[in-house]
C-alpha positions as CSV (number, residue, x, y, z in Angstrom):
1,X,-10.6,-33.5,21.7
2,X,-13.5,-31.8,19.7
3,X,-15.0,-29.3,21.6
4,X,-18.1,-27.2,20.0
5,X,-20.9,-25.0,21.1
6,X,-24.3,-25.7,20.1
7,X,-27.1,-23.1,20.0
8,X,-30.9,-23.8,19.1
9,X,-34.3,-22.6,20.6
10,X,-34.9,-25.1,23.4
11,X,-32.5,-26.8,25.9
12,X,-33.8,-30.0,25.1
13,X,-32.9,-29.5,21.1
14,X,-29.2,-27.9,21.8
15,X,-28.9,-31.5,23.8
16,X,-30.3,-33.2,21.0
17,X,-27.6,-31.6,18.6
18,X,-25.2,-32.5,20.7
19,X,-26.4,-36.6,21.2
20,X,-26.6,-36.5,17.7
21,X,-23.2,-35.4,16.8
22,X,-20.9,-36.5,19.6
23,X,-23.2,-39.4,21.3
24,X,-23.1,-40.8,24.5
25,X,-19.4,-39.8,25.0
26,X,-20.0,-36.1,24.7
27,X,-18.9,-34.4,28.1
28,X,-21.0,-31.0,28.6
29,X,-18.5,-28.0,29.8
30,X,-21.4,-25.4,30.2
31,X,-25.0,-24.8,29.6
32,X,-26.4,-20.8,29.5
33,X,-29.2,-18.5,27.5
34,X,-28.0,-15.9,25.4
35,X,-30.1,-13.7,23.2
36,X,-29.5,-13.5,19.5
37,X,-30.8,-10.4,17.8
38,X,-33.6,-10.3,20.0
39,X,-34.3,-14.0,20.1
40,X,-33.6,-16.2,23.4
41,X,-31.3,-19.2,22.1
42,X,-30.1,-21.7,24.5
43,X,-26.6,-22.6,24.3
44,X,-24.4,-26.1,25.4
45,X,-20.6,-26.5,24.9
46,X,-19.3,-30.2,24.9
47,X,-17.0,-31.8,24.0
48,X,-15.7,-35.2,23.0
49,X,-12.1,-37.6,23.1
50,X,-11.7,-37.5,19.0
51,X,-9.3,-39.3,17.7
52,X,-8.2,-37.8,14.2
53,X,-7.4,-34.6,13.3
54,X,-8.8,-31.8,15.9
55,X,-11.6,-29.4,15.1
56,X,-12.5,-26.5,17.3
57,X,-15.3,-25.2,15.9
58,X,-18.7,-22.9,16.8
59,X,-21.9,-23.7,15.3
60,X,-25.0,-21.8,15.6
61,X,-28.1,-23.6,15.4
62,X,-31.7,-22.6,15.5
63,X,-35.0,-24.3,14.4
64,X,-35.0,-22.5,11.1
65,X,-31.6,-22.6,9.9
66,X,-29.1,-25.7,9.7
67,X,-26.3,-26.2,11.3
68,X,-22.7,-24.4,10.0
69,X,-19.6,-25.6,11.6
70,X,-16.6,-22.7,11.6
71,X,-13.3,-24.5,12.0
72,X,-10.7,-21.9,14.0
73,X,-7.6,-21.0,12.6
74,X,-5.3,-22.4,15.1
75,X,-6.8,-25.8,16.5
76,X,-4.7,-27.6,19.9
77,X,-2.3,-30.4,18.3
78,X,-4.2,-33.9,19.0
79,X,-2.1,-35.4,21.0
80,X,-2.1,-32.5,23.5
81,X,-6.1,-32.7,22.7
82,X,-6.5,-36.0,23.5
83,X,-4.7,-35.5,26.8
84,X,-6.7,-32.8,28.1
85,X,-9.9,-34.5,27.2
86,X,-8.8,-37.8,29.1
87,X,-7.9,-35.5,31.9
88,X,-11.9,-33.7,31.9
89,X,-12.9,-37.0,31.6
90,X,-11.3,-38.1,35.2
91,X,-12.6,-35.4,37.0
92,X,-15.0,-35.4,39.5
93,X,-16.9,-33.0,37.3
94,X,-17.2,-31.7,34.0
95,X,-17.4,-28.1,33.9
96,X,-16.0,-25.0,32.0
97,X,-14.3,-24.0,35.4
98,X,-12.6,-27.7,35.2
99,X,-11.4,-27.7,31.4
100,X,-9.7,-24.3,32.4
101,X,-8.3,-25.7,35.0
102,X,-6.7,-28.3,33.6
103,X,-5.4,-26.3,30.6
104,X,-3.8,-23.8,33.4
105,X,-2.0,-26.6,35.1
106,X,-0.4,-28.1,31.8
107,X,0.4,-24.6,30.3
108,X,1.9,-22.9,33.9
109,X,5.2,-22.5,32.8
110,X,6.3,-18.9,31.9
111,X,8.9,-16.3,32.4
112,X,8.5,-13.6,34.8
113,X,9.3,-9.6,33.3
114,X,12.9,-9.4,32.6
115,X,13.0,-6.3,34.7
116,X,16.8,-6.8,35.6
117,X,18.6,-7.5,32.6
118,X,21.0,-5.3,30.5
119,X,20.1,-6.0,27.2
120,X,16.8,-7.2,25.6
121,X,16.9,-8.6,22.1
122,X,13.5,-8.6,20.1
123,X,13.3,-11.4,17.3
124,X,10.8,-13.1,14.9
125,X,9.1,-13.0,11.7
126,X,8.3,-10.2,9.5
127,X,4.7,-8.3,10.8
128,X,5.0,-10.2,14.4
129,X,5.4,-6.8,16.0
130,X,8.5,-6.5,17.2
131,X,8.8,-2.8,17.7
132,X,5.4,-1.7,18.8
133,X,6.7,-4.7,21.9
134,X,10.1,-2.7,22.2
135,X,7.7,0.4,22.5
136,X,5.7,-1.9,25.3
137,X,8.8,-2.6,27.2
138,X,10.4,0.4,27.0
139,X,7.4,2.1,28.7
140,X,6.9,-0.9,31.3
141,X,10.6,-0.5,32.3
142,X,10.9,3.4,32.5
143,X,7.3,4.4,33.9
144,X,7.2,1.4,36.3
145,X,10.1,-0.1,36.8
146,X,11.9,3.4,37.0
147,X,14.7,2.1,35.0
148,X,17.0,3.9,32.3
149,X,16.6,2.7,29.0
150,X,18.4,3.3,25.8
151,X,16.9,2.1,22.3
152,X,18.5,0.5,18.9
153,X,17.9,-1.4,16.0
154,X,19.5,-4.2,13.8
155,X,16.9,-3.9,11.1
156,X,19.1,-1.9,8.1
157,X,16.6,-3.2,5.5
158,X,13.0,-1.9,6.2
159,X,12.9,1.4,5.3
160,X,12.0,3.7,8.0
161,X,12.8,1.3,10.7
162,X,16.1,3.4,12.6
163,X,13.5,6.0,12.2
164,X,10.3,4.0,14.1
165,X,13.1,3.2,17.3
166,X,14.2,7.2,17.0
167,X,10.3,8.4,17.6
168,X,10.1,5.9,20.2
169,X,12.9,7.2,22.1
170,X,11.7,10.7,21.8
171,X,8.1,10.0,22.7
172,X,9.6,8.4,25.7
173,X,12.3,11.0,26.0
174,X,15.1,8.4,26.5
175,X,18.1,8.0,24.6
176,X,18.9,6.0,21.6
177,X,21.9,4.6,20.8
178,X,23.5,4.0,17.0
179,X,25.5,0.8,18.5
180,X,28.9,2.7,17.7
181,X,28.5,4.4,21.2
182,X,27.0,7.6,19.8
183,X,24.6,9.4,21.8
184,X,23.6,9.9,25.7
185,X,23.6,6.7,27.5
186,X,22.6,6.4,31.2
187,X,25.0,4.8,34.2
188,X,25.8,1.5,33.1
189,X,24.4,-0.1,36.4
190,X,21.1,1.0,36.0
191,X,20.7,1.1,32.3
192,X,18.4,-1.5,30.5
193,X,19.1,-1.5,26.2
194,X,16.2,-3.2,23.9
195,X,17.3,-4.0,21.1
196,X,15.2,-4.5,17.8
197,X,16.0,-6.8,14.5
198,X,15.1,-7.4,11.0
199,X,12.3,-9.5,10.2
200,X,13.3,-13.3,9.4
201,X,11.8,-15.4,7.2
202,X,12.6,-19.2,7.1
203,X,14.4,-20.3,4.4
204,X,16.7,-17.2,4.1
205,X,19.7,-18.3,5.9
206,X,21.9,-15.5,4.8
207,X,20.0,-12.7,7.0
208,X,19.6,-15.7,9.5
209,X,23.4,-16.3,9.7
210,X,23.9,-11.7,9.7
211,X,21.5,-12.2,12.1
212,X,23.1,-14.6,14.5
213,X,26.8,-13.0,14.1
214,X,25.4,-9.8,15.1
215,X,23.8,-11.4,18.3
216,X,27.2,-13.3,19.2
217,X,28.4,-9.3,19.8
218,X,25.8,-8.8,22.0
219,X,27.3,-9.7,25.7
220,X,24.6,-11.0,28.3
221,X,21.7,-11.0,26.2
222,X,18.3,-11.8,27.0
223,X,16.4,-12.7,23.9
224,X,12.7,-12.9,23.2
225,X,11.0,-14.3,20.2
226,X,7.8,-12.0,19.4
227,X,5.3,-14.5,17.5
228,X,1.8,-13.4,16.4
229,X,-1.4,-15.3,17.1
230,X,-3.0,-14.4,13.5
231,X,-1.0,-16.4,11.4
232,X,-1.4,-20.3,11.9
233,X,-0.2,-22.6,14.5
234,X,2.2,-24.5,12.1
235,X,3.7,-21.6,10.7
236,X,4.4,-20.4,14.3
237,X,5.9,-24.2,14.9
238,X,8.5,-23.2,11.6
239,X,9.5,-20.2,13.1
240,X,10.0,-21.1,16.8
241,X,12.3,-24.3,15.7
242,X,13.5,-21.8,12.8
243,X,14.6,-19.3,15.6
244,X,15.8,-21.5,18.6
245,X,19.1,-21.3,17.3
246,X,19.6,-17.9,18.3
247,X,19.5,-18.5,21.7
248,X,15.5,-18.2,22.7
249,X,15.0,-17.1,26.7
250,X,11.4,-16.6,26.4
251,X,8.4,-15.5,23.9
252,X,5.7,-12.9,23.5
253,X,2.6,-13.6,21.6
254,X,1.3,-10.2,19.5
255,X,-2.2,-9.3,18.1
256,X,-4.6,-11.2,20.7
257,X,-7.3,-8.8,20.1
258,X,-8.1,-10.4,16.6
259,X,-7.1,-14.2,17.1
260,X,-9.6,-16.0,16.5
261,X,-8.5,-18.6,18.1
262,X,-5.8,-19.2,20.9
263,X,-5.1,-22.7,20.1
264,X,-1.2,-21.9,19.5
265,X,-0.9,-20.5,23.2
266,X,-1.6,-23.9,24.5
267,X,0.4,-25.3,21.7
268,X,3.6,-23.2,22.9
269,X,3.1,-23.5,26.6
270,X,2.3,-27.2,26.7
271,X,5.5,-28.5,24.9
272,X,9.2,-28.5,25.1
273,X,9.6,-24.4,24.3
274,X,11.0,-21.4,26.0
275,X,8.5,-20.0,28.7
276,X,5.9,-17.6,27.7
277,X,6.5,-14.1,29.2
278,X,3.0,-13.1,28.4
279,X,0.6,-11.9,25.9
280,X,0.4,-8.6,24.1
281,X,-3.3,-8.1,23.7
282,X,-2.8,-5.0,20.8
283,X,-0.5,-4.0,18.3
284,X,-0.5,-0.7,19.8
285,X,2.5,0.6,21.5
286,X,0.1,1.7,24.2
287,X,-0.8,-1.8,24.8
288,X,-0.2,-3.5,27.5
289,X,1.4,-7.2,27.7
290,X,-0.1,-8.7,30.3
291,X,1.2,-12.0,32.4
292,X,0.5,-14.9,30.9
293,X,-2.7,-17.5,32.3
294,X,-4.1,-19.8,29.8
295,X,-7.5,-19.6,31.7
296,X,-7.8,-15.8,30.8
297,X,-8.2,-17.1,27.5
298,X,-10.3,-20.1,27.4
299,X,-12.7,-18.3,25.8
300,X,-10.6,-17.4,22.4
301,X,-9.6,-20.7,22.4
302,X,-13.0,-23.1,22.2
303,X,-14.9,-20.5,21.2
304,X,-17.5,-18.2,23.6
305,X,-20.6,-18.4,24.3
306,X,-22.3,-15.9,21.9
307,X,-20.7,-18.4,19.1
């Protein structure tokens, strides 16, 4: 599915645009006026069954200045493309409202808040924002889940990391733990432990295999693989099959506020992968990560209407 928005200074040229590039097959998802710098543009997203490689681009057209298509970072795999566009196409209508719709109902599954479990393990790639989610969690959990929670870390190699889960723990005023039993822990039947790790990178199989032994100590574990939405959809592909290994119960997706695209959402929830727990919309610890709905984020992914 190709799916573009086309912008010029009368309805009946944006529709031209679109005839001209996608033909009779092109199905029109929304029509609206926005105002660019001052000027009134009209603006029509359609889309069309492609079948090659998928582009989700934006173009901005007016009568003065051709046309320049932006490819997004992080297009929808075609086959999954294709299947939503078939799926637009057998509706009784073809609206924005309807291509969200379907994307909701073939992205639905997902994890609820691990709110019950004992220990929480944080995993993924270097940058991914593992500890500013710990930070996230550990705030959800003991300001409104009224649980106890007690910090650590299995990252020994970035310097200053035991030091980032320490100021954590004091900022929250809850304990942290060294993992030798050291330090004030909270009754055992109440008490939720996150745990953070070192960043992996595929192809280093010895911090992979530390990684994994340390893991195997870890009794009950509920383990979530933080991925970030600004580095491309096939390297997020390389690190989830990368990581599943370690035992995957669900994933996070980091740094939504400057995706430019949310392609790999659908490319995650769609397919054979662990359940998305939801979407962390900042890399601040003061963030919050919110339930995840595909249709929240329709927009990031074909683009909105102001191009």
């Amino acid at each position: 599915m190709l799916i573009k928005n086309f912008q010029a200074g009368t309805i009946q040229e944006a529709l031209d645009l679109v005839r001209k590039e996608f033909g009779r097959e092109a199905v029109i998802l929304k029509t609206d006026i926005i105002k660019d710098n001052g000027r009134r543009l009209f603006s029509v997203t359609a889309a069309k069954d492609f079948q090659e490689d998928l582009i989700v681009a934006t173009a901005v057209v007016t009568p003065s200045v051709a046309k320049q298509p932006m490819p997004a970072s992080f297009p929808v795999v075609p086959p999954l493309a294709l299947r939503i566009c078939r799926k637009l196409q057998q509706s009784k209508s073809s609206s924005r409202d309807d291509l969200a719709k379907i994307i909701h109902e073939m992205t639905a599954k997902q994890a609820s808040f691990p709110e019950n479990e004992k220990n929480i393990v944080f995993v993924g790639p270097c940058g991914s924002g593992k500890s500013s989610l710990l930070a996230k969690f550990a705030a959800e959990l003991v300001f409104n889940r009224r649980r106890q929670v007690t910090l650590s870390t299995l990252d020994y190699f970035r310097p200053g990391a035991e030091q980032e889960v320490s100021s954590i723990a004091d900022v929250l005023s809850i304990a942290q733990d060294d993992g030798n039993g050291n330090g004030k822990r909270p009754k055992a039947n109440s008490s939720c432990h996150l745990v953070d790790t070192t960043g992996l990178v595929v192809g280093d199989e010895e911090s992979f295999a530390d990684l994994q032994t340390s893991l195997e100590k870890i009794r009950g574990r509920y383990t979530i693989l933080v991925l970030s939405l600004t580095t491309s959809w096939k390297n997020n592909r390389r690190f989830l099959d990368h990581c599943l290994p370690l035992g995957i119960d669900a994933i996070t997706l980091t740094q939504l506020d400057v995706a430019q695209s949310c392609g790999a959402i659908v490319n995650i929830a769609a397919h054979d992968y662990p359940p998305i727990i939801g979407v962390s919309e900042s890399r601040l610890p003061t963030g919050r990560v919110t339930p995840f709905d595909a249709r929240r984020y329709l927009d990031k992914l074909i683009g909105d209407d102001n191009g």
